[in-house]
Backbone bond lengths (Angstrom), bond angles and torsions (degrees), N, CA, C in turn:
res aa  C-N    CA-C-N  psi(-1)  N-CA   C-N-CA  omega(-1)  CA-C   N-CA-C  phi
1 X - - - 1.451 - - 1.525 109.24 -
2 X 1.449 109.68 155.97 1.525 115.86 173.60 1.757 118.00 -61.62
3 X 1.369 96.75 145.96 1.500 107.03 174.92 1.401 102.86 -94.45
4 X 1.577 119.00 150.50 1.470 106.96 158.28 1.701 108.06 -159.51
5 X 0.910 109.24 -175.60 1.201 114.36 -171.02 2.165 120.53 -141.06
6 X 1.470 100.65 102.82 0.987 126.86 -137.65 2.204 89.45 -93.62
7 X 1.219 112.80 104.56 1.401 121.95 164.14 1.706 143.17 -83.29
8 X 1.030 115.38 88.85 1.327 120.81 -130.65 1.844 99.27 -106.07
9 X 1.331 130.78 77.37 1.452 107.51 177.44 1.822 122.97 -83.82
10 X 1.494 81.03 128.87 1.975 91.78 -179.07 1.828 92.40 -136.01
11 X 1.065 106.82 106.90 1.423 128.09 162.50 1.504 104.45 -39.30
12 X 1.736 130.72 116.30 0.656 135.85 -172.94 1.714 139.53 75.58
13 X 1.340 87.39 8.26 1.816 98.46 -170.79 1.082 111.80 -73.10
14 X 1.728 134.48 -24.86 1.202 123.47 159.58 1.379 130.88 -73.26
15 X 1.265 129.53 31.91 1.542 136.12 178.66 1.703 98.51 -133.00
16 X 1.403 112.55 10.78 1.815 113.89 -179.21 1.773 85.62 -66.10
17 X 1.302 108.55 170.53 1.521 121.49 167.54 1.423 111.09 -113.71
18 X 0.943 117.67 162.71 1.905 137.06 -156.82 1.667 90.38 -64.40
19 X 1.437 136.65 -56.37 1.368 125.16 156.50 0.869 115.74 -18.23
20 X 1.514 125.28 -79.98 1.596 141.22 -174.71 1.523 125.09 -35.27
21 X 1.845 101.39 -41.30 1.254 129.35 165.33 1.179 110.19 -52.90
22 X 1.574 105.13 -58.66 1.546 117.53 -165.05 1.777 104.94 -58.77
23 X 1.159 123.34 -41.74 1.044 148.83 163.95 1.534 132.61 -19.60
24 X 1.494 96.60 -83.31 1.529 127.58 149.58 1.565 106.31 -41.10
25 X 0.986 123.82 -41.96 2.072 124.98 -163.59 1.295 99.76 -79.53
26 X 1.369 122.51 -56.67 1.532 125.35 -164.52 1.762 84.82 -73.29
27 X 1.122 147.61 -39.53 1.490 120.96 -163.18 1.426 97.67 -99.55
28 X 1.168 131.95 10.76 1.532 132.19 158.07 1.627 104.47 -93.29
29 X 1.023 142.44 -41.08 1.089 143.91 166.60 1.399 128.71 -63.92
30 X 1.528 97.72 -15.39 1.843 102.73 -169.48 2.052 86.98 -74.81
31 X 1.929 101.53 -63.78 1.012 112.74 -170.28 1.572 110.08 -60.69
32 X 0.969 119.14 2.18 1.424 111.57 171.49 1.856 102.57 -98.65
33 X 0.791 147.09 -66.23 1.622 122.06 155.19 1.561 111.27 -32.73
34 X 1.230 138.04 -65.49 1.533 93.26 -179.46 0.983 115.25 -58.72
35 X 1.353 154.57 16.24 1.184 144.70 -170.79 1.533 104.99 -96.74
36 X 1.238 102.83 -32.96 2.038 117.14 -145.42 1.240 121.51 106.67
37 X 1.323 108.79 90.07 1.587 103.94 166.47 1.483 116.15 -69.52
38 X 1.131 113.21 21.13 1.682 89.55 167.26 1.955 95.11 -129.79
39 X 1.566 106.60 6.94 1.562 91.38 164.18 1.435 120.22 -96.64
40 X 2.465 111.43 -14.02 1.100 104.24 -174.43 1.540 93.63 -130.39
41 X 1.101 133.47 153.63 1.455 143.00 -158.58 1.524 100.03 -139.89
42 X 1.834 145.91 87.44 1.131 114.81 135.21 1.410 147.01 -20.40
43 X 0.977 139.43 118.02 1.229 114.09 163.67 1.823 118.54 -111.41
44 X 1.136 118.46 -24.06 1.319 129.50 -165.44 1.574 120.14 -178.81
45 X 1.190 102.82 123.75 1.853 89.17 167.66 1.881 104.33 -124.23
46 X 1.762 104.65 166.17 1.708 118.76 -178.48 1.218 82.45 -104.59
47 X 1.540 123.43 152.44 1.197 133.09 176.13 1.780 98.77 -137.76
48 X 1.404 107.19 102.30 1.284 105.47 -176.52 1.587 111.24 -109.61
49 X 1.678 138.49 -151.15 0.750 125.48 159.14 1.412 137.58 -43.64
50 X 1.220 107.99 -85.50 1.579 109.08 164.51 1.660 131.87 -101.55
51 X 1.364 96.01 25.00 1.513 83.38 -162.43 2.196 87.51 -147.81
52 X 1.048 123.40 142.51 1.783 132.21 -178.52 1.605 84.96 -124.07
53 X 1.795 92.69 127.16 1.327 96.07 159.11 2.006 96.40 -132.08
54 X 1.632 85.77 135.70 1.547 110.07 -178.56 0.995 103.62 -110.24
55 X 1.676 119.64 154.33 1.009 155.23 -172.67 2.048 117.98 -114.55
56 X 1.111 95.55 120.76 1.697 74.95 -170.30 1.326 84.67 -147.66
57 X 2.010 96.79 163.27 1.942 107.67 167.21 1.392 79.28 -108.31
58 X 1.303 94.41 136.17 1.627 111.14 159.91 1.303 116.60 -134.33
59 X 1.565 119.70 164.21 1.570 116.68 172.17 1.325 119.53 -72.77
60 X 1.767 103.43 -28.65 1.609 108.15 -169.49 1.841 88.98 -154.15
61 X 1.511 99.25 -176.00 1.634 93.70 160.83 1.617 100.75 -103.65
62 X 1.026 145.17 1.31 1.268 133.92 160.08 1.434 122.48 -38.62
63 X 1.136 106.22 -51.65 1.238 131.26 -165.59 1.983 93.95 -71.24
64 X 1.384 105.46 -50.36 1.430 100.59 174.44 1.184 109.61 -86.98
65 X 1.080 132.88 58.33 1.552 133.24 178.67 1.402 82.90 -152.89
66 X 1.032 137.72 -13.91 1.615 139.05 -158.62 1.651 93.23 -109.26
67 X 1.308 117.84 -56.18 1.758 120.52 166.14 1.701 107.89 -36.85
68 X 1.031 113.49 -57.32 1.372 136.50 -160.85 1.501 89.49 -57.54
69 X 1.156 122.84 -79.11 1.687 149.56 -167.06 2.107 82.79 -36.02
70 X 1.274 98.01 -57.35 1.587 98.65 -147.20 1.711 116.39 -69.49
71 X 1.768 97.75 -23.74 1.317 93.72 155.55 1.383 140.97 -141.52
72 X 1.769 89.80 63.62 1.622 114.03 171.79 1.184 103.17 64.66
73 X 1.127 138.86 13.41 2.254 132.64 178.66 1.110 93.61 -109.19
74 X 1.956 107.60 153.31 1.229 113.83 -175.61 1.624 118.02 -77.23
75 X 1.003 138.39 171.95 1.582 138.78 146.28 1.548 125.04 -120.70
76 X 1.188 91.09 65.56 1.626 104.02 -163.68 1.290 121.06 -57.81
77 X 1.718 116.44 -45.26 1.391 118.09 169.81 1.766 97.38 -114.85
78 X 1.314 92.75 136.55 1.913 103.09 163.71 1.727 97.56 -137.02
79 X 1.303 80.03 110.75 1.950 87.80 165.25 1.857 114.72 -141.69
80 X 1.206 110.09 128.75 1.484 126.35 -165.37 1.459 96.07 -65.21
81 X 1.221 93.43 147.74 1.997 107.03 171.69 1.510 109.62 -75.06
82 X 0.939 128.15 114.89 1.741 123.02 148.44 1.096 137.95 -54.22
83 X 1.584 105.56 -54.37 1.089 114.88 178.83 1.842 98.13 -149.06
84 X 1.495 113.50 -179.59 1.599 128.08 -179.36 1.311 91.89 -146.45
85 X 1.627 123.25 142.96 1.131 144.91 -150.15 2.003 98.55 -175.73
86 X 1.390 97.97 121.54 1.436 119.49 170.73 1.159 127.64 -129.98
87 X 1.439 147.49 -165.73 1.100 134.97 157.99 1.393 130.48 -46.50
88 X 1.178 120.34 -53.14 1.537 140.97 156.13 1.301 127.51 -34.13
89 X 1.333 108.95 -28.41 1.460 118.68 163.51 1.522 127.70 -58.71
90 X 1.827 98.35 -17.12 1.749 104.41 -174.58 1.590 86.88 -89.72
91 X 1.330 141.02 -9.18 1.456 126.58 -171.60 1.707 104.94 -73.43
């Protein structure tokens, strides 16, 4: 399945507290089983000032536009991975 990387701006989301975090995960995770865990895959999110960018396997972005929808957060940018490139890549 596709990788992508999910851009999310919420004014202030990096000053939530580890509760808040904790919070946010279990009701991203609930709706991600009803969803299908094997059509949507967390893998990681950056939590910066105003803006979370996530990382997900998905089947489509529908499906992550459908996460999004279900618990009121934006999905402002969705753009698919091409490729992944690290240091190791110059070896």
């Amino acid at each position: 399945m596709p990788k992508y990387v999910i851009e999310r701006e919420i004014p202030g989301v990096g000053e939530m507290s580890a509760e808040q975090l904790r919070e946010a995960s279990r009701a991203s995770n609930a709706v991600r089983d009803e969803l299908g865990p094997r059509e949507l895959q967390w893998l990681n999110s950056y939590i910066c000032d105003d803006k979370i960018y996530c990382v997900y396997i998905a089947a489509n972005e529908d499906i992550i536009h459908e996460h999004a929808r279900c618990l009121d957060i934006p999905a402002n940018r969705i753009a698919r991975v091409q490729a992944v490139t690290d240091p190791s890549t110059a070896e």
